[in-house]
N, C-alpha and C positions, 0 to 999 in steps of 0.2 A: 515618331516624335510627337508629343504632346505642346503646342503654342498656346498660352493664355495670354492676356493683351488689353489694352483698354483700345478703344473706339482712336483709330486714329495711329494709333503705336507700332504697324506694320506688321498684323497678322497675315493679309492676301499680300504682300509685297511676300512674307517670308514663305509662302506657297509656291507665288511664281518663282522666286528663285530657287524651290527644291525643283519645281519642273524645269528649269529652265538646264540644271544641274542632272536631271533626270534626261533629257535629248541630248547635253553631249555629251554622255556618256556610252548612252545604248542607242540600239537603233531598234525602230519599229518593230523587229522581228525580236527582238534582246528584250525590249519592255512596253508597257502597254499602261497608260493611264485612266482610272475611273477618278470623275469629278463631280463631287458632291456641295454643289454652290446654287441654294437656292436663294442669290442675290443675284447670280448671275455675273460674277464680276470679275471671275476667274475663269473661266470655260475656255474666252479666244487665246490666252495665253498657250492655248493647248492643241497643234493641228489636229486635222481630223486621222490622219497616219499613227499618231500614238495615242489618239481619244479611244479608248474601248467603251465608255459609256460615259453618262450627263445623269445626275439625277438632281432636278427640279422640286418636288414632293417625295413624303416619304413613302405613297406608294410607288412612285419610279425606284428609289431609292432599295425598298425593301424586295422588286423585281432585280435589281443588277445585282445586288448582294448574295441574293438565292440562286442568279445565274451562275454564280464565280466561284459559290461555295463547294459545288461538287468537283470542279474542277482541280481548288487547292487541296480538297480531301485524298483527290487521287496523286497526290505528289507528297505523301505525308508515307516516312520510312517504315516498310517492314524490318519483321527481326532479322532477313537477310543483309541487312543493309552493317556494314563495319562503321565503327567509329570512326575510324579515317576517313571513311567515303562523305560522312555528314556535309564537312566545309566546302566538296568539291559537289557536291548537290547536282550528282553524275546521273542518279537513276530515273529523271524527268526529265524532258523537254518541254520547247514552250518557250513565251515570255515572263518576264518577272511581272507581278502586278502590282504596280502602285495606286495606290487611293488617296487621293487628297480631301481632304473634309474643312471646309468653310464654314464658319457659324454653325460651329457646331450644337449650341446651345440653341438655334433654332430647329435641331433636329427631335429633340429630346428621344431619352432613350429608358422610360420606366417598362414595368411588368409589361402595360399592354403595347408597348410601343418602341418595341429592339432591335431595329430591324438589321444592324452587324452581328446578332446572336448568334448566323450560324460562322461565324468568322473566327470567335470566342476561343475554342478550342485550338487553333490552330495557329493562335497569337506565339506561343512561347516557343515556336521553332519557324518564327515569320521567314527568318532567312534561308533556312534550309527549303523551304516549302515553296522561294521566290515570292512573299507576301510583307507589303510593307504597307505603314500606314502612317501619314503625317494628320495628324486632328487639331484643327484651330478653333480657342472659342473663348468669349470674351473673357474678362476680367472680373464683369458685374456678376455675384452673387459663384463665382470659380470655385470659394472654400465647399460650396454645396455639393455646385457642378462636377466636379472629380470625383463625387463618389457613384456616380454614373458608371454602368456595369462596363460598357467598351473602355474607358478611361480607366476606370479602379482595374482593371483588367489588362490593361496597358502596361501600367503601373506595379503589377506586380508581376512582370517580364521585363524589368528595367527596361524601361521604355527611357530615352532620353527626353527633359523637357524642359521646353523655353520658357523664359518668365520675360515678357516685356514689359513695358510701363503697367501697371498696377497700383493702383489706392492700398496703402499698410493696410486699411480698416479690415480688407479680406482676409486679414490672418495669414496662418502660415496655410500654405500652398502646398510645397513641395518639401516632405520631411518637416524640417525646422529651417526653411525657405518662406521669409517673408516680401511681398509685393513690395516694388518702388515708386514712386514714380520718375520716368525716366523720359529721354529724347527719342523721337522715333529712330526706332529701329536698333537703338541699346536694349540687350540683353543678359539676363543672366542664363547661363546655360547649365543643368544640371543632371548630372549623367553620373550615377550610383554613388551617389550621395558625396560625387564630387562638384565644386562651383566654378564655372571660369566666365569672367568678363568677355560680354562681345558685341560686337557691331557688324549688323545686317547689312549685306552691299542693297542697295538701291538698283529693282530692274526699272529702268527708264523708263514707263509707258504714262506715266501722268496719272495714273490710276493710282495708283495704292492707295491703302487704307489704315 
């Protein structure tokens, strides 16, 4: 999922509750979290039992990402593999890995500085592969920021994405998906070029943003 958002609008709220959504579902052995929050505001939400990595900088960043890359490559089907077998994602073991990305916009991601690149390729069979990716990032300057390679790349794997409060001035966004502004934690939700109204539950910790 792709979260845009303005300052305030419950971008890290709507992180911790994918994690929070993420532990009761699987257990430790079933999936494994990398957290990319160099605010640091989202990490504790995350025990160290489903923490696989913390990336701080982007060269922490561009280290975990090169760690995890060979690993999803090797879970990626041969031509033996049946069409039937794809949804039961039988010929791997392992955890699934989720990645959660905070400010994103503080990551930046041009030519010399991509460090999801080698993940790229491997976006459009995320589920088969157990490779999922939630990406949060502001509001300010969004119409620009989506055409960032990991996002435009998202995005053309129907990625699902949230539009929370938003200034109009940013234009259309998502398709012919223009910004609101909205109440924390109202969303539009927009998944192949379909719209549904929603509200984000609130994890309790005093924190959100």
């Amino acid at each position: 999922m792709i979260v845009v958002g303005d300052t305030e609008s419950g971008k890290t709220n709507m992180l911790r509750l994918a994690a929070k959504a993420i532990m009761e579902r699987y257990t430790p052995a079933e999936a494994r979290i990398m957290v990319v929050d160099y605010r640091r505001t989202l990490v504790e939400a995350i025990p160290d039992a489903y923490r696989l990595g913390h990336a701080v900088s982007v060269d922490a960043l561009r280290d975990m990402i090169g760690g995890a890359a060979p690993a999803v490559k090797e879970r990626v089907p041969g031509p033996d593999i049946a069409p039937g077998r794809m949804k039961l994602c039988d010929w791997w073991t392992g955890p699934r890995l989720f990645i959660l990305v905070d400010d994103y916009d503080m990551v930046g991601g041009d030519s010399m500085n991509a460090p999801f690149e080698p993940l790229l390729a491997h976006l459009a069979l995320g589920y088969e592969v157990g490779l999922h990716l939630v990406v949060a990032r502001s509001a300010a300057g969004a119409s620009r920021g989506l055409n960032d390679r990991l996002l435009r790349r998202m995005l053309e794997v129907n990625t699902p994405g949230l539009l929370l409060s938003c200034p109009p001035t940013e234009g259309y966004l998502f398709g012919n998906i223009k910004g609101r502004v909205l109440a924390a934690g109202r969303a539009t939700r927009i998944a192949r070029h379909k719209t549904t109204q929603v509200q984000t539950a609130l994890v309790d910790d005093g924190s959100a943003k």
